[in-house]
KOLKE-200564 format. One record per residue (C-alpha): residue number from 1; x, y, z negated. Coordinates in pm, 1 decimal, padded with zeros to 6 digits, always signed. Layout:
BEGIN
(NUM, (X, Y, Z))
...
# end
This chain:
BEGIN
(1, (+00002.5, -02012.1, +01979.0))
(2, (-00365.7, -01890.2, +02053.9))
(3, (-00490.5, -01768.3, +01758.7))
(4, (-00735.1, -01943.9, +01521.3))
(5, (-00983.7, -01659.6, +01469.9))
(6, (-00986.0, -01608.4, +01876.8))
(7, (-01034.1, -01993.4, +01915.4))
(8, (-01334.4, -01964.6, +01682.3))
(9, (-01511.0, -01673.9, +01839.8))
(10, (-01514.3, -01859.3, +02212.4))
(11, (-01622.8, -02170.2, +02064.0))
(12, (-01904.8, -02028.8, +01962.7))
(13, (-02252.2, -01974.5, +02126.1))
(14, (-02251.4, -01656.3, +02309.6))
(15, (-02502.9, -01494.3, +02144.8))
(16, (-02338.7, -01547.3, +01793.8))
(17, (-01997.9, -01459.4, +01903.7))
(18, (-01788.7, -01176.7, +01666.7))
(19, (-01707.5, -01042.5, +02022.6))
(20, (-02068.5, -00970.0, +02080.4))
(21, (-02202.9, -00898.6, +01735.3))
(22, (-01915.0, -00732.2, +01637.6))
(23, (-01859.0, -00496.5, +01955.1))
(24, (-02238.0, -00410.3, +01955.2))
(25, (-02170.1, -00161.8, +01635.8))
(26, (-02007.3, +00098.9, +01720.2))
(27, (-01728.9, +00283.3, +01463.2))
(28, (-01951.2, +00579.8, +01449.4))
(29, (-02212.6, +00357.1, +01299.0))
(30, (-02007.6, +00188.9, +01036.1))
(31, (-02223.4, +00297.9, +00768.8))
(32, (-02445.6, +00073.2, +00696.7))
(33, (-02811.9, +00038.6, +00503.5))
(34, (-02690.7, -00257.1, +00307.0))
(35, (-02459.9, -00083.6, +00105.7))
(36, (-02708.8, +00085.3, -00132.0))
(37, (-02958.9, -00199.9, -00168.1))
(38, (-02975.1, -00171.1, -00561.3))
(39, (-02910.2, +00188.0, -00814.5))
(40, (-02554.1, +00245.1, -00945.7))
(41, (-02549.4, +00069.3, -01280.7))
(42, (-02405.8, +00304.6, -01526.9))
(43, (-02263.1, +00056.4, -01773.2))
(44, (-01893.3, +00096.8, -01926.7))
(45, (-01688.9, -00197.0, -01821.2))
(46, (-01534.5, -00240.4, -02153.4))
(47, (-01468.8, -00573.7, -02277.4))
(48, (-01518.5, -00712.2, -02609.8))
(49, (-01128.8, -00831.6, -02757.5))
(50, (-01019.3, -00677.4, -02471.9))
(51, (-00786.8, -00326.6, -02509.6))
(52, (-00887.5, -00063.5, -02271.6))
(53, (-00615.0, +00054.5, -02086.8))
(54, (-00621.1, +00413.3, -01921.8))
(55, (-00411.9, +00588.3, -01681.1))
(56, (-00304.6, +00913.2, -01818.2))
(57, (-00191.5, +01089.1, -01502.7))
(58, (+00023.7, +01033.9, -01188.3))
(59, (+00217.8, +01184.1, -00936.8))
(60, (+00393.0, +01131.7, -00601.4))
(61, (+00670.1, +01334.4, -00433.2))
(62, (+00567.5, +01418.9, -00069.2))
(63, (+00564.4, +01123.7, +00170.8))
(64, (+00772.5, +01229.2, +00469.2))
(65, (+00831.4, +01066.5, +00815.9))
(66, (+01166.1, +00867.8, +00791.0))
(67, (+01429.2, +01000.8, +00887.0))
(68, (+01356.1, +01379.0, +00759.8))
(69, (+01455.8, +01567.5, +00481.6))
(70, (+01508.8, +01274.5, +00219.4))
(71, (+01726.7, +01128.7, +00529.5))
(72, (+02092.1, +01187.1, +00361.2))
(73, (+01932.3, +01036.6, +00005.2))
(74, (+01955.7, +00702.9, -00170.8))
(75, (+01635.0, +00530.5, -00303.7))
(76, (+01696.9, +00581.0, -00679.2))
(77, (+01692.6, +00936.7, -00601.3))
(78, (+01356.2, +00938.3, -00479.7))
(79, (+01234.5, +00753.0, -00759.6))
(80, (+01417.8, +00940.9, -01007.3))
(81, (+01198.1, +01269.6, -00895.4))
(82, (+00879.7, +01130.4, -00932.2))
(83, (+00975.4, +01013.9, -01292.1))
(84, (+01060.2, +01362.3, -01337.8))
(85, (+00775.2, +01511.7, -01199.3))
(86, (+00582.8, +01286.0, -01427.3))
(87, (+00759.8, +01418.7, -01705.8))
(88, (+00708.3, +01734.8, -01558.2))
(89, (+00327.6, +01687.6, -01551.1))
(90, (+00233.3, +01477.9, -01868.3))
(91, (+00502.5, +01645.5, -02120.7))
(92, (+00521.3, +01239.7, -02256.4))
(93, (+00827.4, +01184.3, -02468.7))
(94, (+01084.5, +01027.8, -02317.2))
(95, (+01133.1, +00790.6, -02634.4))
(96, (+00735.5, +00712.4, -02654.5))
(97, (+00804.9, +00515.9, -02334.6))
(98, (+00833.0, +00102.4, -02378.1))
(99, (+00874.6, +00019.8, -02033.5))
(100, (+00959.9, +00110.2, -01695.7))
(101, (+00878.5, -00075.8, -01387.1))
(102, (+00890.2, -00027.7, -01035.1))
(103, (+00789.0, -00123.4, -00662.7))
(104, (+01022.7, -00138.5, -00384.5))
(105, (+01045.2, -00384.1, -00026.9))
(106, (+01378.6, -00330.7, +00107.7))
(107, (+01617.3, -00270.3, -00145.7))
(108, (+01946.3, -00088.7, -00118.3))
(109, (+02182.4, -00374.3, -00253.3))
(110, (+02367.5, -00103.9, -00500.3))
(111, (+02077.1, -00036.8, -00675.2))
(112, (+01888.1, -00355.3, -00709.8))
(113, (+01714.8, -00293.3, -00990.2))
(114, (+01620.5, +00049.1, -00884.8))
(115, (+01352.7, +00076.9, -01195.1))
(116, (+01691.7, +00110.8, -01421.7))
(117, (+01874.1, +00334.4, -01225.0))
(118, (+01615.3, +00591.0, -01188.5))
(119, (+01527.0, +00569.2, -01576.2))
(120, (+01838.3, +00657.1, -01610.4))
(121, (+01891.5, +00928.2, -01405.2))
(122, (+01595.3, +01092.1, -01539.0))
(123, (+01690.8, +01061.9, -01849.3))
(124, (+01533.3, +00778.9, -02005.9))
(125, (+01758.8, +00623.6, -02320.7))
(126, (+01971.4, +00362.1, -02227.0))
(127, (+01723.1, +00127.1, -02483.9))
(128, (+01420.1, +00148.0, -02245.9))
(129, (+01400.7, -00164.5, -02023.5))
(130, (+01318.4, -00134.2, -01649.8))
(131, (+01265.3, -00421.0, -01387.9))
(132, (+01204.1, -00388.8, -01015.4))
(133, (+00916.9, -00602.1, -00891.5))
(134, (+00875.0, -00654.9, -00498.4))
(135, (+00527.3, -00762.4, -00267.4))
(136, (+00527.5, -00587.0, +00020.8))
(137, (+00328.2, -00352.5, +00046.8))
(138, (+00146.9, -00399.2, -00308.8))
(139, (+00451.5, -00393.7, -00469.5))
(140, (+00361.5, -00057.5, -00701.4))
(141, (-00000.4, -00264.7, -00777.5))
(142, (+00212.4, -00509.2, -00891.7))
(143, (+00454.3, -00271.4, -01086.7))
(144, (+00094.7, -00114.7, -01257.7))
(145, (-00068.2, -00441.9, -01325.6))
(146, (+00296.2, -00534.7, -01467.2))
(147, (+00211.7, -00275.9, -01694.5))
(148, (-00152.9, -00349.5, -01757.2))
(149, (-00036.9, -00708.3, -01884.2))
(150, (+00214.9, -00593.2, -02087.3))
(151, (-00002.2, -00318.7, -02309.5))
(152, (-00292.5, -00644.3, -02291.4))
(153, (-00067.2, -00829.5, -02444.0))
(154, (+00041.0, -00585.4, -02725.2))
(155, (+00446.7, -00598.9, -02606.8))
(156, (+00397.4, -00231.3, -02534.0))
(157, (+00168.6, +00059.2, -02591.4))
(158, (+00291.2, +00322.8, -02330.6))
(159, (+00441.0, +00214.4, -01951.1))
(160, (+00537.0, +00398.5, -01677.1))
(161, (+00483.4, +00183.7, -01358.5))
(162, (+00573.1, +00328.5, -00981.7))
(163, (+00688.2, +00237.4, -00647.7))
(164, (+00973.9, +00410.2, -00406.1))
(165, (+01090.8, +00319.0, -00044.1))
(166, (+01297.2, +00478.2, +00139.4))
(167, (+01330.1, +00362.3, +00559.6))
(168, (+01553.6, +00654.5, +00642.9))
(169, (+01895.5, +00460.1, +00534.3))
(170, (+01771.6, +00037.0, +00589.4))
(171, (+02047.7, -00213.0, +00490.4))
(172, (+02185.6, -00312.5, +00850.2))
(173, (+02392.2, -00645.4, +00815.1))
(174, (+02682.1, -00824.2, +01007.1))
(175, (+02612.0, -01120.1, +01188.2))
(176, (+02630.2, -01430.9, +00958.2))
(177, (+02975.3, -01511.7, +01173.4))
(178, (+03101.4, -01209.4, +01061.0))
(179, (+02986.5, -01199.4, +00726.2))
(180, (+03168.4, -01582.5, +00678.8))
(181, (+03459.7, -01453.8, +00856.3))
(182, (+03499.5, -01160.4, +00596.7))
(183, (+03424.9, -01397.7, +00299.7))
(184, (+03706.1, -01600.6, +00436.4))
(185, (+03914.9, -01336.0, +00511.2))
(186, (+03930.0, -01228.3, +00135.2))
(187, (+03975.8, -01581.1, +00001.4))
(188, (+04287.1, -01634.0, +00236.0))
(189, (+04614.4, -01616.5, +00062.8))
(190, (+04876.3, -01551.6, +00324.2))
(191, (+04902.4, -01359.2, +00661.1))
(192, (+04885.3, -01632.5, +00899.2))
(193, (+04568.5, -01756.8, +00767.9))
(194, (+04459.5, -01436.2, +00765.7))
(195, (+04548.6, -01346.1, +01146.1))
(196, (+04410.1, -01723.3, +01209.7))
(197, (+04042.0, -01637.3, +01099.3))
(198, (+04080.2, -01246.5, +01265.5))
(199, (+04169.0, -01520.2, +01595.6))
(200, (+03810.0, -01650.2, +01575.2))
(201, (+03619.9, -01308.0, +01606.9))
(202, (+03423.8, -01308.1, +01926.2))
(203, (+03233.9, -01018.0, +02020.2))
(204, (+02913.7, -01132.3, +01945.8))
(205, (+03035.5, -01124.8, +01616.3))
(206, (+02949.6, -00791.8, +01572.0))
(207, (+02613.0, -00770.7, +01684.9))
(208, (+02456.1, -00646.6, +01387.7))
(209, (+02160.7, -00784.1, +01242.5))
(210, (+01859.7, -00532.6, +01250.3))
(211, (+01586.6, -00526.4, +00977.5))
(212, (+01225.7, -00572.4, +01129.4))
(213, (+00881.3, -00535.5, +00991.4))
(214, (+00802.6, -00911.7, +01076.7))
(215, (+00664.5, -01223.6, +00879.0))
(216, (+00989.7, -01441.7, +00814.2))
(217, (+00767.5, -01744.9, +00797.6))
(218, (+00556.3, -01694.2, +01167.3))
(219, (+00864.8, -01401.2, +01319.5))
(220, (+00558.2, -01205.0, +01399.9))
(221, (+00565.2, -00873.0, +01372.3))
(222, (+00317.6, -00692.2, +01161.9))
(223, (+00202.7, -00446.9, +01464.9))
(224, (+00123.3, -00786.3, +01664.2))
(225, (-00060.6, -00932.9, +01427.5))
(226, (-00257.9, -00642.8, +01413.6))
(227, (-00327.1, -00601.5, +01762.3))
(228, (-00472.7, -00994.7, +01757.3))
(229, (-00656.4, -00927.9, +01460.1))
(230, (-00816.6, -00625.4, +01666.2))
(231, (-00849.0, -00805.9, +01963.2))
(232, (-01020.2, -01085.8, +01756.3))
(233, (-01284.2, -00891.3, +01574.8))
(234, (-01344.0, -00699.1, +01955.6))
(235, (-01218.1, -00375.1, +01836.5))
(236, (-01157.5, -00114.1, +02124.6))
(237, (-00824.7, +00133.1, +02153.2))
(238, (-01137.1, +00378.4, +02111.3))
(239, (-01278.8, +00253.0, +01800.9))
(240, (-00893.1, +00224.4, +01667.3))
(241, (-00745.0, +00612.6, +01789.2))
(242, (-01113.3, +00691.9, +01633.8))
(243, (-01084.3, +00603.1, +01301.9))
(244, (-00707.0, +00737.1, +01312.6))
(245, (-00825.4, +01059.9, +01391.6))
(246, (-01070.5, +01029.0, +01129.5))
(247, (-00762.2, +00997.1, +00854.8))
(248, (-00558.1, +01253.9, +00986.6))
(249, (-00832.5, +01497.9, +01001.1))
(250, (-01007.3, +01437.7, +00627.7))
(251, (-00603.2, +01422.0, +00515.4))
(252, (-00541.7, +01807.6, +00675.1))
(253, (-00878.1, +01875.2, +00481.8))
(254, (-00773.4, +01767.0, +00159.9))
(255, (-00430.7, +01963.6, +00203.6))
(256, (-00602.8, +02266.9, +00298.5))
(257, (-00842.0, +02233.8, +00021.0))
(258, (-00569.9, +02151.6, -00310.0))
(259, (-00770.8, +01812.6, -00340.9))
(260, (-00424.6, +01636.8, -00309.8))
(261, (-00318.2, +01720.1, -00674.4))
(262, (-00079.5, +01442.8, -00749.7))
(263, (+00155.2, +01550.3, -00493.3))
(264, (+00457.1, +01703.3, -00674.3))
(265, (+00721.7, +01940.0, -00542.5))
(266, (+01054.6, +01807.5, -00465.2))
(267, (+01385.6, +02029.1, -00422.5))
(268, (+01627.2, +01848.5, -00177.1))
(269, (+01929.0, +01894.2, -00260.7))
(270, (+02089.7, +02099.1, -00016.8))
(271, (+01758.0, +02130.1, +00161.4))
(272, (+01452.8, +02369.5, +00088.7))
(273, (+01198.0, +02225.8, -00153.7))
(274, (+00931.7, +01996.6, -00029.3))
(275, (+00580.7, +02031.6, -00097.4))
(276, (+00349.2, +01825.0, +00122.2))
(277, (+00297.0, +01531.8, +00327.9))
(278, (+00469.0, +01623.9, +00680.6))
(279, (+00317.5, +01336.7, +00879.7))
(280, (-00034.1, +01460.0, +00867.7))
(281, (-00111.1, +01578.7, +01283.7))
(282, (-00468.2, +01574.7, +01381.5))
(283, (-00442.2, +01516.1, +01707.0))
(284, (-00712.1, +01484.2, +02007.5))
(285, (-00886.5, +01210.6, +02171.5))
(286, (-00752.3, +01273.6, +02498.0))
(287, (-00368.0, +01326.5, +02357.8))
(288, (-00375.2, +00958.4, +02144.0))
(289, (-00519.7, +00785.4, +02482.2))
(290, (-00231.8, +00859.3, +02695.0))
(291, (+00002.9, +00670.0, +02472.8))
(292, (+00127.8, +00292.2, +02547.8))
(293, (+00065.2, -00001.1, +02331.8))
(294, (+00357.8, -00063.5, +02070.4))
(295, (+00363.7, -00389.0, +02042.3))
(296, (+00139.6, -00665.6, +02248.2))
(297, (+00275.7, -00468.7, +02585.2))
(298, (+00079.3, -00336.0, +02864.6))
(299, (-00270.4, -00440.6, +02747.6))
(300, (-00234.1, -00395.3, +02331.0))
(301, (-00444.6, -00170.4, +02153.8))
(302, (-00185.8, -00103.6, +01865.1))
(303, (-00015.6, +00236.6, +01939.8))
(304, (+00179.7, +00456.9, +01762.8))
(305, (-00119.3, +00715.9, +01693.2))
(306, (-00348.0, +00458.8, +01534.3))
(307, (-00054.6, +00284.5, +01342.3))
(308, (+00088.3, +00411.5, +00973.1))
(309, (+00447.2, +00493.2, +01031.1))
(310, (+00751.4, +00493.9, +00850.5))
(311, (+00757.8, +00656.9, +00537.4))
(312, (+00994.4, +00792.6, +00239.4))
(313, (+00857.9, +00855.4, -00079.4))
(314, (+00815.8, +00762.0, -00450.8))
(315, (+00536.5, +00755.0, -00718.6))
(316, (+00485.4, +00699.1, -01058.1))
(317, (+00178.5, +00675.7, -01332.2))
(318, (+00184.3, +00685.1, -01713.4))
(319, (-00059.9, +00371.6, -01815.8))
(320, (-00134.9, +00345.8, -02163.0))
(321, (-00364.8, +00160.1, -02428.8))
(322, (-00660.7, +00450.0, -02495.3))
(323, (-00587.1, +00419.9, -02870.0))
(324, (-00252.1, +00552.6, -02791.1))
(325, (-00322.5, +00757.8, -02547.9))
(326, (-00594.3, +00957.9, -02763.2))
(327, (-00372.8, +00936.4, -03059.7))
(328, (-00107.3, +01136.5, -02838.2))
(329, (-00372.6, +01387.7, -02769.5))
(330, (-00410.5, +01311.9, -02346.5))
(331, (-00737.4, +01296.4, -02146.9))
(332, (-00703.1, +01006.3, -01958.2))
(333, (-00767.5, +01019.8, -01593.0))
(334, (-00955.5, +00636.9, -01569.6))
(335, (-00952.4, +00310.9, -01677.6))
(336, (-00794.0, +00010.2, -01530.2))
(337, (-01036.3, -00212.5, -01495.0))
(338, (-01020.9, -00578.6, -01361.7))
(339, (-00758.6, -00673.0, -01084.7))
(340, (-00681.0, -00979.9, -00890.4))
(341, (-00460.6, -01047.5, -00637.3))
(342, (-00467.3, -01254.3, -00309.4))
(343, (-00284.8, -01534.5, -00099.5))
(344, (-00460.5, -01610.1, +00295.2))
(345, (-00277.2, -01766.7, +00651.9))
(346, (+00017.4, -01530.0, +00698.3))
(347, (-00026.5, -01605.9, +01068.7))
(348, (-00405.9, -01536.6, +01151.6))
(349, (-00521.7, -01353.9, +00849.7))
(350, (-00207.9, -01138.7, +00767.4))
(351, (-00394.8, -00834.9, +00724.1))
(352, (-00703.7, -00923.3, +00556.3))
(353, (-00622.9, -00877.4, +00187.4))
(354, (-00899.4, -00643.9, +00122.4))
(355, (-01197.6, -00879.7, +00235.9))
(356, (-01088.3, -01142.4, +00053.0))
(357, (-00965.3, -00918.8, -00326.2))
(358, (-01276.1, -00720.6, -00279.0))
(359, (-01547.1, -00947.7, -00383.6))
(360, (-01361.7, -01139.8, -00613.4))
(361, (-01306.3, -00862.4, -00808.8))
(362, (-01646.5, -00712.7, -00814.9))
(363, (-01771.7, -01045.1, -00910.1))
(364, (-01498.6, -01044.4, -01193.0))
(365, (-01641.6, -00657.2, -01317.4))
(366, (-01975.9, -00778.4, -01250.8))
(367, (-02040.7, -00548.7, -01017.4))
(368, (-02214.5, -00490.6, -00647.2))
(369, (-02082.7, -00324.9, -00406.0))
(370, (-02374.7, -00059.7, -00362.1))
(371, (-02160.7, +00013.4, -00751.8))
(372, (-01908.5, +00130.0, -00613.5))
(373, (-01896.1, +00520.1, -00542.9))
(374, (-01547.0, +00545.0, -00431.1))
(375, (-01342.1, +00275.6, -00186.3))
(376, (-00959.5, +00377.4, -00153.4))
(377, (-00795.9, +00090.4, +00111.4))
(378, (-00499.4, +00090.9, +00234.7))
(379, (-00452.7, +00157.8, +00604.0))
(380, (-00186.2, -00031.4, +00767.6))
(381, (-00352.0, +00025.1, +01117.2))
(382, (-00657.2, +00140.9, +01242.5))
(383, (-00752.6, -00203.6, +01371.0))
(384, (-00639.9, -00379.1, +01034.5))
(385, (-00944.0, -00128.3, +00840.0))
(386, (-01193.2, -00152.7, +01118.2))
(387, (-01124.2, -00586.1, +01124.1))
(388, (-01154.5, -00598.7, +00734.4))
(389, (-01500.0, -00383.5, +00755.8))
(390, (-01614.6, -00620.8, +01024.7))
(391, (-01494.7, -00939.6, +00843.1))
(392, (-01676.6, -00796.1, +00491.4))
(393, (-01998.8, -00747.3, +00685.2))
(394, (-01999.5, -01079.2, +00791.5))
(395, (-02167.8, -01353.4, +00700.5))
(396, (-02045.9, -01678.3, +00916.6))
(397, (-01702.7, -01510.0, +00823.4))
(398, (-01767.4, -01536.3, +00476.3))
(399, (-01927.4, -01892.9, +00508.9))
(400, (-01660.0, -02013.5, +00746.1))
(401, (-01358.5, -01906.5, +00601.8))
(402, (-01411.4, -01758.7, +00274.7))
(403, (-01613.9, -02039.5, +00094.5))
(404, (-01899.7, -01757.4, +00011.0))
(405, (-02268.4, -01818.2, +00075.0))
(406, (-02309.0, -01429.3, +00224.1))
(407, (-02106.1, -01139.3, +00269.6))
(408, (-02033.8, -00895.7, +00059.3))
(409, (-02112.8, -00570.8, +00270.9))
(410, (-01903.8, -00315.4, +00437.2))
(411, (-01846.7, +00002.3, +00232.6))
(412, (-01985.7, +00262.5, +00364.2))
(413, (-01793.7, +00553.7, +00570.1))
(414, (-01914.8, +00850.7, +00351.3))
(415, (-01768.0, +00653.8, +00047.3))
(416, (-01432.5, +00542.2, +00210.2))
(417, (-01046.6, +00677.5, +00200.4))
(418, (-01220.1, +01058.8, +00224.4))
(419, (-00888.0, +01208.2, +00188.1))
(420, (-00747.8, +01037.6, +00461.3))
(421, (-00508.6, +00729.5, +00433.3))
(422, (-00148.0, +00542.3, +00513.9))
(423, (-00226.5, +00617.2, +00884.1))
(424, (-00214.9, +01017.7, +00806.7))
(425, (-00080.8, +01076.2, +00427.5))
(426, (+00195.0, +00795.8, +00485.6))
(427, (+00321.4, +00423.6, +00335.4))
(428, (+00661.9, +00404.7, +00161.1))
(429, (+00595.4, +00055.1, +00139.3))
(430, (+00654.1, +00005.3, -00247.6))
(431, (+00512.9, +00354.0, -00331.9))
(432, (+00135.4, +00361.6, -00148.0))
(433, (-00048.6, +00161.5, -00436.2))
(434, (+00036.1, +00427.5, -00719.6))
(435, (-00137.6, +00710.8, -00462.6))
(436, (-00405.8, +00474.6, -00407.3))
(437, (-00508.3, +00470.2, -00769.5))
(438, (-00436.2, +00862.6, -00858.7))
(439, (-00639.1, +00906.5, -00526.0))
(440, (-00919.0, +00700.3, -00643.6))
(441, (-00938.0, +00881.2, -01016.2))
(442, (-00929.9, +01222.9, -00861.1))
(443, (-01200.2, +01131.1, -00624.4))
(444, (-01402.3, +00990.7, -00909.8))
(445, (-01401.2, +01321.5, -01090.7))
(446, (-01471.7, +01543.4, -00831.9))
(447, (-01748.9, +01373.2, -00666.2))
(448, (-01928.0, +01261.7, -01016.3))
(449, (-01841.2, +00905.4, -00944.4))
(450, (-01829.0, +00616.6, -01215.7))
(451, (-01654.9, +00294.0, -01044.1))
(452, (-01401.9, +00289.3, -00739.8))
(453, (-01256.5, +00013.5, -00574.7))
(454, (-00884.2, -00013.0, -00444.3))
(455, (-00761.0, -00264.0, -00215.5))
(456, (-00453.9, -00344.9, +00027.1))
(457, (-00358.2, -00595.2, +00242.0))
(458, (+00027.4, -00689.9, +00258.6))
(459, (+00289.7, -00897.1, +00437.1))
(460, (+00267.0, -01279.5, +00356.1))
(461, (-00105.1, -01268.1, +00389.6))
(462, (-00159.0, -01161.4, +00039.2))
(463, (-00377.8, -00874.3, -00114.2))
(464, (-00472.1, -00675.9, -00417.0))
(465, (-00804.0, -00556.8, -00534.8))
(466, (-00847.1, -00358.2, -00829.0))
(467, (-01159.3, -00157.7, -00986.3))
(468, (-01080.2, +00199.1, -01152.3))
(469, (-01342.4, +00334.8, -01394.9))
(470, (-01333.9, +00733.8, -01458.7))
(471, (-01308.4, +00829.5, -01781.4))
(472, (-01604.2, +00969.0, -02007.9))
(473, (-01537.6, +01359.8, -01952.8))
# end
């Protein structure tokens, strides 16, 4: 089916096309004048009735490339190291703790509730709940604003909320023959009907069904959707292996410069200890052009280079109410500030979570975007950012399909994901939202910011938005 957002751009006049207005600025000149139109308000966005809630600190083990040195693990154990290294880092009490929640997308079936087995094997008491949310790929925002409601809503005082994925070991299923064959088979009382139903195998019975990054409701995949989103907002290969060489290049930086402080180590067992990111390769120009498209095949734009890959890792953040957290002594690292979340087409606007969170939830703060000093997005693909920049600088897009008199602005490039991104750092699905925050409140602080913005986009067409305050130092 021809995509709605391509249908609209030809029917269109062509001098009010996306393709032309859209193609005419160039990635280098993303950063744009309208950004900074009024002075950064300085106001505390503290709300009368309403309990401030801080996060105290956070950490992440490294995010590796699948298949690495977390290959021979199990989830739980991934998770279970980054509550230790938040242990490690905050010195909290285990027993202070009300509540444990955490993120995760494809779940290893003997761990469902992987929240409670990693409390567990970090030590937690057995008398601290734990739940495992799920949302794609905003399924640790979720696990935090979990949190968030319950300290709002005075059930707890002190949460730790996280996320953990781990795509080296995937649940692989039988076929759904085989699977009702074996069902069968154990229900059958006596040998013949036993050697009856092992009659009936076939060998396409064991063709074995293969997990895929796709939209169950459209059996799209996520890299396709991307390259039509690209294609429909006219964004070239160049602009894409561009801005992915942007990422990888600020997220060497930021290794090579300590700015990546919530990363924690992580001994392996068996294995040496880990201690960074190992899918962070600044590449060239020339050396990302020579690779094929991945997924809309031989003309695509999506490639490997300019796509986030893979990913194992784990995070976690201690989120308290500020009362508590003072009267334990911490220094918070930054408010939590308003959130909302977001539902669009899963078929034509899969991946645009962030234009649609982002002004609802400055309008909820009360806040422009020329507030904003730091913008933390999550980077599925190159083409997914660059289409959601394009989209939020637009106003018939925001007339036509948002319901919104104007847009709300681009953020500018000096401003945006300056540590690099998912495309460089890494996206264990149910872990990248946790990093996104931390990355946000260290950002704050070290550039003498006051208000950042988060944002994601995830599968089902939905999307998060959330605004992180620093706190007073």
């Amino acid at each position: 089916m021809t995509s709605m957002l391509s249908r609209a751009i030809r029917s269109l006049p062509a001098t009010s096309t996306w393709a032309v207005r859209f193609s005419a600025r160039s990635f280098s000149c993303s950063p744009l004048s309208h950004a900074a139109v009024q002075p950064k308000s300085k106001k505390t966005l503290a709300k009368n009735g309403v309990k401030n809630i801080v996060v105290v600190d956070g950490v992440r083990i490294p995010f590796l490339l699948s298949g690495t040195s977390y290959a021979d693990l199990m989830p739980h154990d991934l998770a279970r190291a980054s509550l230790q290294g938040l242990l490690n880092r905050t010195n909290v009490p285990k027993e202070v703790v009300d509540y444990i929640v955490y993120g995760t997308v494809i779940q290893e079936v003997k761990t469902s509730n992987i929240a409670r087995e990693a409390a567990l094997g970090a030590g937690f008491s057995d008398k601290t709940p734990s739940h495992t949310v799920t949302m794609a790929c905003i399924s640790s925002n979720q696990a935090m604003t979990t949190g968030v409601g319950l300290i709002a809503s005075g059930q707890c005082d002190v949460v730790v909320a996280g996320g953990v994925e781990l795509m080296s070991d995937v649940p692989i299923r039988h076929s759904r023959k085989m699977r009702k064959t074996m069902l069968s088979l154990n229900r059958a009382k006596t040998l013949g009907q036993r050697l009856a139903l092992v009659a009936k195998i076939r060998p396409d019975y064991f063709a074995p069904e293969l997990p895929a990054v796709a939209e169950f409701s459209t059996s799209e995949t996520m890299g396709h959707s991307a390259d039509r989103l690209a294609a429909a907002f006219a964004i070239s290969r160049v602009e894409q292996d561009e801005y992915a060489l942007r990422s990888h290049t600020l997220a060497r930086k930021a290794q090579d410069e300590g700015l990546l402080t919530d990363v924690v180590p992580f001994k392996v067992p068996g294995k040496d200890t880990v201690i960074k990111d190992n899918g962070v390769r600044p590449s060239s120009m020339e050396q990302m052009g020579k690779l094929k498209a991945a997924f809309v095949k031989p003309y695509g734009t999506v490639t490997a280079a300019n796509s986030s890959f893979l990913t194992d890792g784990a995070s976690a953040v201690l989120i308290m109410s500020e009362e508590k957290a003072l009267a334990m002594g911490y220094k918070p690292k930054a408010y939590l500030r308003d959130f909302v979340y977001v539902s669009q087409d899963p078929k034509d606007q899969l991946l645009l979570g962030p234009t649609y969170g982002t002004p609802k939830v400055l309008e909820r703060a009360g806040l422009t975007l020329a507030d904003i000093d730091v913008f933390e997005f999550h980077e599925a693909f190159a083409g997914q950012i660059l289409a959601n920049l394009k989209a939020m600088d637009s106003d018939w897009f925001a007339q036509n399909y948002m319901g919104r008199k104007s847009k709300v602005g681009a953020p500018p490039l000096e401003k945006f994901n300056k540590w690099g991104g998912s495309l460089s750092l890494g996206h264990p699905f149910g872990a990248t939202g946790c990093r996104l925050v931390m990355t946000a409140a260290h950002r704050l602080k070290k550039e003498g910011g006051q208000y950042g913005v988060v944002a994601a986009c995830a599968a089902g067409g939905q999307g998060h938005a959330m605004i992180v305050e620093l706190y007073p130092q």
